[in-house]
C-alpha positions in Angstrom: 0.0 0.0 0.0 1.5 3.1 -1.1 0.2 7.0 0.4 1.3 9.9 1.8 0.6 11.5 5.3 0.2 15.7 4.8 1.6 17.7 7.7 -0.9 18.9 10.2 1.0 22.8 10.2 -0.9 24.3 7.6 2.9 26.1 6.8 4.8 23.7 6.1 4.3 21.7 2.6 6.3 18.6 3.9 4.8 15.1 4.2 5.4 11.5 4.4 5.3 9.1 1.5 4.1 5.5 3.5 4.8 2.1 1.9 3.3 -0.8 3.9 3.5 -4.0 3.1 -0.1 -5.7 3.5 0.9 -9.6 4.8 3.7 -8.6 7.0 2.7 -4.9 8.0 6.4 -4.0 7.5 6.1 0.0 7.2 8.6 2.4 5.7 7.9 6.3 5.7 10.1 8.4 3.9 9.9 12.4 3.9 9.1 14.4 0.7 9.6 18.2 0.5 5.8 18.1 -1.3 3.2 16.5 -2.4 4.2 16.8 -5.9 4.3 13.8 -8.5 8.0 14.3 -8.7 9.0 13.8 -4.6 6.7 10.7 -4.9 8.9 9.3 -7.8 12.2 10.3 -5.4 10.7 8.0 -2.5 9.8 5.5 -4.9 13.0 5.1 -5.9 14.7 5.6 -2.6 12.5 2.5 -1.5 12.9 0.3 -4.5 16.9 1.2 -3.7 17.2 0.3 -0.5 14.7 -3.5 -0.9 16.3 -6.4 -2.2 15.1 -7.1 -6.0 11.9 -8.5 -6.5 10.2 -8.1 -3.1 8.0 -5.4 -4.5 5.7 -7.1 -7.4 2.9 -4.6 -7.2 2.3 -1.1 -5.4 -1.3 -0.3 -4.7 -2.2 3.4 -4.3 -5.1 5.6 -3.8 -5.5 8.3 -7.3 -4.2 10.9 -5.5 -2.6 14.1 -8.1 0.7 13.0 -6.9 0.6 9.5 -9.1 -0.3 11.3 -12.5 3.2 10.5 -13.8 2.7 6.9 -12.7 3.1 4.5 -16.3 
């Protein structure tokens, strides 16, 4: 399951991008400057650096603006 978390200070524009594995509940979050499409591609690939190859077959996310680039 891939989101993000918004900050609750209505000044600041940071948030969390949360990855959570579903059968294990293993959780990563990883802090993005924004909420734009680009800072969610920079966690993605911080993640996917960081996990041995081929644990993640799938992400499911919500259709939030910030997975428009999303191929």
């Amino acid at each position: 399951m891939l989101n993000s978390v918004v900050s609750a200070r209505v000044e600041s524009k940071a948030c969390f991008a949360t990855f959570v594995e579903l059968k294990t509940r293993f959780y990563i979050a990883i802090k993005m400057k924004d909420r734009s499409k680009d800072s969610m591609m920079k966690a993605i690939k911080q993640v996917t650096a960081c996990i041995p190859k081929g644990t993640f077959k799938t992400f499911t996310s919500d259709r939030g603006k910030k997975f428009l680039c999303w191929e």
